[in-house]
C-alpha positions, 0 to 999 in steps of 0.5 A: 444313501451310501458312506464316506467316498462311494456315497454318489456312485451308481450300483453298477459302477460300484460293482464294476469298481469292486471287480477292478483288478480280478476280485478287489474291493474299491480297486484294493486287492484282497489283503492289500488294502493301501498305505499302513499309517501308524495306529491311532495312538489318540483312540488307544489312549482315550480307551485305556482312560475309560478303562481306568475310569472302568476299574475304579468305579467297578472297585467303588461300586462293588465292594459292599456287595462283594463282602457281603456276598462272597466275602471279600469287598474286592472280589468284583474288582480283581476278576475284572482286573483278570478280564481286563487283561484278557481283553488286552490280549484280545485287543493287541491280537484284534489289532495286529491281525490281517484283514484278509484273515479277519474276513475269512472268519466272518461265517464261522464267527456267524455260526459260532454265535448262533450255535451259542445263543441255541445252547444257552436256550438248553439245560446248558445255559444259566438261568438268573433272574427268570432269563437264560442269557448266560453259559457257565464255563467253570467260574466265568459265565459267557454271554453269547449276546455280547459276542453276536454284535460283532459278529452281525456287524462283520457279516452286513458290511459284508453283505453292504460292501459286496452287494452293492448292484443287488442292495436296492432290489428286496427280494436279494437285497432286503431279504438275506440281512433282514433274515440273518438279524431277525433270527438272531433277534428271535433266539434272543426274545427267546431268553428273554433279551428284549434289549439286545434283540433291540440293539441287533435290530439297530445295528441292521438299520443303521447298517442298512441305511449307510448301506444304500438300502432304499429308504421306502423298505427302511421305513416299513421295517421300522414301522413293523418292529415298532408294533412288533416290540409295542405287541411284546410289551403289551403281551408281557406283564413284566415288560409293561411294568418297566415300561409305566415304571419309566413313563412314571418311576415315582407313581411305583417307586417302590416297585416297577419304578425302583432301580430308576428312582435309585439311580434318578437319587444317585445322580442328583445327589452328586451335585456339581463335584460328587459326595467323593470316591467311594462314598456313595450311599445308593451302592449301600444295597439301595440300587440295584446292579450298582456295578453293573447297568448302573455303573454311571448312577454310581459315578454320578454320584461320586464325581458329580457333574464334572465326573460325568461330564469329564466320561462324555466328553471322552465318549464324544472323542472317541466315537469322532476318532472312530468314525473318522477312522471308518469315513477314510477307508479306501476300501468299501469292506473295510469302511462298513466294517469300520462303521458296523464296530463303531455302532456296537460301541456306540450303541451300547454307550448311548442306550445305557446312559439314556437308560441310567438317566431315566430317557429311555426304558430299561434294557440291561445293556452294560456301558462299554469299559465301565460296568462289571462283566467279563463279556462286555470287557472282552467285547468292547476291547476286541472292538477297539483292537479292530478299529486300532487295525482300521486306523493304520490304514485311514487317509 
């Protein structure tokens, strides 16, 4: 199975068409790649919707906890505000760089991840709530995990686009992405990060199944990350915990089953059109990370049916524009590249919502431009500004 344009060619003509015209992709010469079309003005401002959404419902959710704890209701608020701006910048450079120059930094971002998930793991990183997952530069705390999707993702369209002969073959097809991502994925179970080695280990299937990777090697990989996440949850009394807490949140709702019962009343006590900005009651020390994973429990509340509907639906528009955006790359590195970015987004949405709306266990995955945290924002708007650059040259 291969995506968008290349999906029947035969490994070797793909080869001979990544060859064509002395070291270009798809018969596109490195740092030529087709016509320039104006930006998709339509991503952009559905993304600076979401956005606005994001900064209000940070500004409702955590003003009772920033007063009670740092003494002033908009403390939450203004430091993403300052996020949001460096986000911005981040997104306008993201999008207006040079693809060659993207590419060229595609090693250097791989170990410059891996030197910081390896930093955090030492008297370096921060340790909050029994996992060291964050790395304090003065007053913001970075999070490495946020930075490694994007950096995983430009490395297997990399890997996809350019070993396309070889990508069927295990030994140097299967081997080098599957190594890359299950290292990254073991730094992070090292902090504990159960939910992002997750999602890691989404990307690279997802990756590799557009990728052309033969569906026999998908199957036995899955297979065997299935039984290798069920041993660590089963070997680990706090995860187990979560996990019978989401099979069952009321049998323990006041333990294990807590944050999901908190957020199953935020929701339903919104009814069709919220209780109204601003007055929810679950934030009021009754949820927990009310503006951060649990963002959308809080809007749910608030906005009601229409508030969440009115949030999918400008989801569903985007993550269209965005693969529409990666299906009509000409060429091959910029279609994966288009598509790994899109699944960081997507990702990120989808599991936060299922975890909010108790479908899937709780994996402390933040939801894209809504919930608190400089990282995510920075992270989220840096893959807009790229899909942005992709955009102007779509068919």
């Amino acid at each position: 199975m291969r995506f968008g344009a290349q999906a029947d060619a035969h490994p070797s003509a793909a080869l001979a068409e990544l060859r064509h015209g002395g070291g270009s992709f798809g018969g596109i010469a490195h740092g030529d790649h087709g016509p320039q079309n104006g930006v998709d003005w339509w991503l952009f401002a559905i993304a600076l919707t979401l956005l606005g959404i994001g900064l209000l419902m940070v500004l409702s959710a955590s003003g009772i906890v920033a007063e009670r704890f740092n003494g002033d209701k908009y403390y939450f608020f203004k430091r993403q505000m300052i996020f949001a701006c460096v986000g911005g910048v981040a997104m306008f450079i993201a999008a207006l760089m040079p693809r060659n120059l993207l590419y060229k930094l595609q090693y250097p971002a791989l170990f410059g991840v891996l030197a910081l998930l390896i930093l955090v793991l030492t008297p370096v990183g921060t340790k909050v709530n029994g996992a060291r997952r964050w790395i304090l530069l003065g007053p913001v705390a970075v999070q490495p995990m946020e930075f490694t999707k994007i950096a995983l993702a430009l490395y297997l369209a990399y890997f996809m686009s350019t070993k396309q002969a070889l990508i069927k073959t295990f030994s140097r097809g299967v081997i080098p992405p599957f190594a890359v991502t299950g290292l990254f994925c073991g730094l992070l179970l090292l902090q504990p990060d159960f939910g992002g080695a997750a999602v890691l280990a989404m990307i690279l299937f997802f990756m590799c199944l557009v990728g052309g990777t033969r569906f026999i090697y998908l199957a036995l990989s899955g297979a065997a990350a299935v039984a290798g996440g069920w041993l660590l949850i089963v070997q680990s009394p706090y995860r187990f915990r979560r996990l019978t807490a989401f099979l069952d949140p009321f049998a323990d709702a006041q333990d294990s089953g807590y944050q999901l019962v908190q957020s199953l009343f935020a929701l339903g006590s919104g009814g069709i059109t919220g209780v109204g900005i601003g007055a929810s009651r679950q934030k009021l020390f009754y949820l927990p990370e009310a503006h951060n994973d649990f963002i959308i429990a809080v809007l749910g509340e608030e906005l009601g049916f229409i508030g969440m509907s009115l949030v999918f639906v400008l989801m569903g528009l985007m993550f269209w524009r965005c693969f529409r955006i990666a299906a009509r790359q000409e060429d091959l590195r910029d279609r994966f590249t288009a598509f790994g970015i899109t699944l960081v987004l997507l990702l990120g949405a989808v599991l936060n919502m299922a975890v909010v709306m108790g479908v899937a266990p709780p994996k402390g995955v933040p939801m894209p431009f809504l919930s608190y945290g400089g990282s995510s924002l920075l992270t989220t708007l840096t893959c807009v500004g790229l899909l942005l650059n992709y955009s102007r040259t779509a068919r």
